[in-house]
N, C-alpha and C positions, 0 to 999 in steps of 0.2 A: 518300234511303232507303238503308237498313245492306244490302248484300250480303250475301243466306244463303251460309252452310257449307254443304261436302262433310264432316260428321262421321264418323268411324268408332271403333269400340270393337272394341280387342285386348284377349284376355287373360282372358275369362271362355266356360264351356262354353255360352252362349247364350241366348235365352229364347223364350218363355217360361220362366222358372226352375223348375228343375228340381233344382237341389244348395243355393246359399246365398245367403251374404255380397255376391261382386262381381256373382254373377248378380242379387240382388233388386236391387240398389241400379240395375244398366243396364236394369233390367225397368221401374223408375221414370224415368230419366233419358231414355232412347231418345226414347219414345214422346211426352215434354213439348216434345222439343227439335224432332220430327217439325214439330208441330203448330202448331211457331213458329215454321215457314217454312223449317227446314233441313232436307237430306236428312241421314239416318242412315243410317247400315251397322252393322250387329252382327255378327260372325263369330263362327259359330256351330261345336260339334263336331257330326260324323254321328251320332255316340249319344245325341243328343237325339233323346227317343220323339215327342215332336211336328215333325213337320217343317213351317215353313209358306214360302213366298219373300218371303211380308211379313206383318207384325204391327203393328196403330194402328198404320201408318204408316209406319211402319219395312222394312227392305231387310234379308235375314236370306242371309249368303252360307255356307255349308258348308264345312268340312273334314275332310280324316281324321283320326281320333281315335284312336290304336291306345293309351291309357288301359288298357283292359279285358282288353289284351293282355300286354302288357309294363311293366305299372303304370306309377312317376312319368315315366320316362321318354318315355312316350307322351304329356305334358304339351310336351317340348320342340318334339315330332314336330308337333303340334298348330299349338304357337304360330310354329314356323319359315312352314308351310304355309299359316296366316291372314297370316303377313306377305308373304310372296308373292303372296298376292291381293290384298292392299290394295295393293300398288305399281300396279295399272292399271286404277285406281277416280280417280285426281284428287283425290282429300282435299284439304281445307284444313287441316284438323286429326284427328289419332287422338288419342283419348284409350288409354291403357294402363291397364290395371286391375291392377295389380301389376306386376313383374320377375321374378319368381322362373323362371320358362322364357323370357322374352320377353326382356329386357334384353341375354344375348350375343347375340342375332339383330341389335344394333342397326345392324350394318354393314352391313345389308338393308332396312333402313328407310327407306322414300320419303323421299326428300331434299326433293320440294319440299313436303311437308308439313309443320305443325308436330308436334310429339310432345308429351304433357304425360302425364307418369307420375304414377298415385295410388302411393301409397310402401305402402300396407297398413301391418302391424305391425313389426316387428322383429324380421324372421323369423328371421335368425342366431340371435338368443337360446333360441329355442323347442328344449325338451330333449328332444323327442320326434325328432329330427338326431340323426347319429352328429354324430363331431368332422369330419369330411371336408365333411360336408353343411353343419355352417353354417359352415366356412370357405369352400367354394363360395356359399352365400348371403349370406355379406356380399361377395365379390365380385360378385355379381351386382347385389346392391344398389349398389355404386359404380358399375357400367358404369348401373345407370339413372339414376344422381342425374348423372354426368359426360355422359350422351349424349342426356338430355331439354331440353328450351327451358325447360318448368315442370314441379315439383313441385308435386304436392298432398298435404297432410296431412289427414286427417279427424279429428286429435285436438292438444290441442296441445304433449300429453307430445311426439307422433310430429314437431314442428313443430320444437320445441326441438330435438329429438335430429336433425335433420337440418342444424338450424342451426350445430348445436357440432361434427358432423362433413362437413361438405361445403360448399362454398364455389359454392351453387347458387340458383336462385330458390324459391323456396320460398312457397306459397301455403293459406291453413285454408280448407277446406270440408268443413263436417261431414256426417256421413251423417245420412242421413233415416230418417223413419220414419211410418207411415199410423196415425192412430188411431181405433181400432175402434168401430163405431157403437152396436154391443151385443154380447152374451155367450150362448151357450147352453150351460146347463150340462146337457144331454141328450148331451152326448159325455162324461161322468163315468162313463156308464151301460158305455159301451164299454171302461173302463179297472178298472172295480168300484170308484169313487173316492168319496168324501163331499165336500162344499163344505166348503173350511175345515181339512178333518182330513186334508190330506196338504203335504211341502214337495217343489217341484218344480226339477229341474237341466234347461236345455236346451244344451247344449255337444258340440264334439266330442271323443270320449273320450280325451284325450291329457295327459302330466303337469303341462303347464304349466296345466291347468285346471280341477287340484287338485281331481279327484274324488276321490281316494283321502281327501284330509284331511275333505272335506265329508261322507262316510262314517263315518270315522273318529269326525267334532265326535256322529252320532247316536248312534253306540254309546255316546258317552262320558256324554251324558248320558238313557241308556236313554230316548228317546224311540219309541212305538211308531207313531207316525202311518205311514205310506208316506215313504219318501224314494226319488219318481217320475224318472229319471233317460232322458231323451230322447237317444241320439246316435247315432253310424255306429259302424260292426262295424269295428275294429281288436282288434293283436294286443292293446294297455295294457286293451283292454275286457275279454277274453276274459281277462284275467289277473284282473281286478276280478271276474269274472263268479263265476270258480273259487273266487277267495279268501273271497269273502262268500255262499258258496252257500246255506250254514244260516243264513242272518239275510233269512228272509222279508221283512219290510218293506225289504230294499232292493231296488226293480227297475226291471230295464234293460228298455229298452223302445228300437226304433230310432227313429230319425228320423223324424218326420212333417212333411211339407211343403206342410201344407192349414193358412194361416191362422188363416182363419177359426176351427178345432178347435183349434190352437195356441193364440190369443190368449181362447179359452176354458178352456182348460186352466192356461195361466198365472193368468188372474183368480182363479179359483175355488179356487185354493191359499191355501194358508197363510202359504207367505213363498216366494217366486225365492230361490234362493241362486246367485248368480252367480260362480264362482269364476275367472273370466281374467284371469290374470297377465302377458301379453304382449300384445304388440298396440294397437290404436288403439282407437278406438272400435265397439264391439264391436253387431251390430247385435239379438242377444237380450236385450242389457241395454235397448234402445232400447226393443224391443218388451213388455218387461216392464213397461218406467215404461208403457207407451200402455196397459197393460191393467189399469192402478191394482193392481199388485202390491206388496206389504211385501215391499223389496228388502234383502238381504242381499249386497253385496258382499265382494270381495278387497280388500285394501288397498294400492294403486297408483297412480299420477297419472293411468293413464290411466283409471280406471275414476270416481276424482274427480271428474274434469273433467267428466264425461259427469250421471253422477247428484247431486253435490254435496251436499248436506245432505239429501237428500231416503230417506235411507236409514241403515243401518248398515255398517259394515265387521268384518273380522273380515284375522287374517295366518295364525292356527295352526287347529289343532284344537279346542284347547281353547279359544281365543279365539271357536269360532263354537259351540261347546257351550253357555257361557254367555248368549250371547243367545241360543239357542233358547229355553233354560232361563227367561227371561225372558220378561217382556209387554212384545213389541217394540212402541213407540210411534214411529211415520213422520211426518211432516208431512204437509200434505191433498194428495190428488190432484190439488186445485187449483191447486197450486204447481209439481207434478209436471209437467201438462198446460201450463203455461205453458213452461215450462220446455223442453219438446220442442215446442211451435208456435213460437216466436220462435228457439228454435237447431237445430232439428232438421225442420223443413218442406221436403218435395220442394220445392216448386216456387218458393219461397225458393235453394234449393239448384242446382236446374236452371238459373236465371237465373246465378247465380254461377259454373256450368261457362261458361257462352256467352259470361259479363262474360270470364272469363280469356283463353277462345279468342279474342275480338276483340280484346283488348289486345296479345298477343300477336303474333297473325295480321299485326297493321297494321302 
């Protein structure tokens, strides 16, 4: 019989989720790997409004979070203090959910564990950095590709680009995604929305995820529908906020973190337009294809990789003006849905965290 793991997860503010990306994705992962006989750890920040000591299963250990305090840099504060708790837990394996605060702490990293870094996107690039910032992130990025056992990529732009720059192991596991059982379009009521007659952004407001141009494609081709635009209060929003004041039909609306509403709201639009230019596999483009949306991406390998024929692209303004302008025609949902159950299924995925940790571990 395979000896269970002592799993643990760095690197995310905890879960139940409560912010995004690394948190849904351990919110799905933890709880699988629970119930397949391993113990899990999730290290958690104290600013999670839920506190629980376990979750299905799962071992939920605390940190201080001073985040709220002294903004990013309360991120380092965080992940130094969850890696000092994991050192006298016995791991057999941490998973890491990024580098970006975690990676210089590696000199503190339980030795006799394994470490396996998910690499996220390719944060250097993202323009929303001063110049300082992503010369610190791509140094942070090398201290994790040089001081992990394994890399994991969840896209295979992200696969490649670690292969051409790091002389590391390198492993694809794609992120997942839950597809929804039905739709209630009685959350339209809450937004003042029509079925059909609005196009919806879920992103967070930053340049690399080209709200500004996807703005822009509406004016240009005077479309009146809503252009519903979901994300967190930064300053780039607050500057969009200002500049488009007098164009009704565009609104900011924050982030909503209740599914269910989300993947109702996504359906019952017109077209997703997805505009992320950075990064891997991006887990709102996931949740779009799962809610049979007419997707409109950015055009990038990573966004490719992920939706493939099953959509349209767009690079400019006026590149995404015209297929508005258009009767976008999609291939069937049914394509769509296959598409995300054979590459994009938790517990397909979960099994493939556990394959690496034993291959590894042994």
């Amino acid at each position: 019989m395979t000896r269970k793991l002592s799993i643990g997860f760095i690197g995310t503010r905890g879960i139940p989720n409560e912010y995004g990306g690394y948190e849904a994705a351990v919110q799905e992962l933890a709880p699988r790997l629970a119930s397949m006989g391993h113990r899990v750890v999730v290290y958690c920040s104290k600013a999670q409004l839920s506190r629980f000591k376990t979750w299905n299963g799962v071992e939920l250990i605390y940190s201080y979070d001073p985040e709220s305090k002294i903004g990013s840099a309360g991120q380092f504060v965080y992940d130094f203090l969850s890696n000092i708790k994991s050192r006298n837990q016995n791991h057999d394996v941490i998973f890491h959910m990024g580098y970006t605060s975690d990676s210089i702490w590696h000199g503190l990293w339980d030795k006799s564990a394994l470490h396996i870094t998910n690499m996220d996107g390719i944060e250097w690039r993202r323009s929303k950095y001063s110049k300082l910032a992503r010369k610190f992130l791509k140094y942070a990025e090398r201290l994790a590709a040089n001081n992990s056992s394994v890399l994991i990529a969840d896209n295979k732009g992200i696969e490649e680009y670690i292969h051409d720059n790091y002389n590391a192991e390198v492993v694809n596991i794609s992120y997942g995604v839950e597809i929804p059982e039905s739709f209630n379009n009685e959350i339209l009521k809450t937004y003042t929305l029509e079925e059909r007659n609005y196009d919806i952004v879920v992103a967070r407001i930053v340049p690399e995820n080209n709200i500004e141009e996807i703005i822009k494609a509406k004016l240009i081709c005077h479309d009146n529908r809503p252009l519903v635009i979901f994300g967190n209060r930064t300053n780039f929003r607050d500057e969009l906020v200002a500049r488009y004041l007098n164009n009704r039909n565009i609104i900011f609306i924050d982030g909503n973190f209740n599914k269910q509403e989300m993947d109702s709201l996504r359906h019952f639009s017109r077209y997703y337009i997805h505009g992320h230019s950075v990064g891997g596999t991006n887990p709102s483009l996931l949740e779009s294809m799962a809610a049979k949306c007419k997707i409109i991406a950015h055009d990038n390998p990573f966004n490719r990789n992920v939706l493939q024929e099953e959509g349209r692209y767009f690079e400019t303004s006026n590149d995404l003006a015209a297929i508005l302008q258009s009767d976008l025609q999609i291939l069937s949902n049914e394509k769509t849905l296959k598409l995300l159950s054979e590459n994009h299924n938790w517990q397909i995925i979960c099994k493939q965290y556990e394959t690496v940790a034993y291959k590894n571990k042994s």
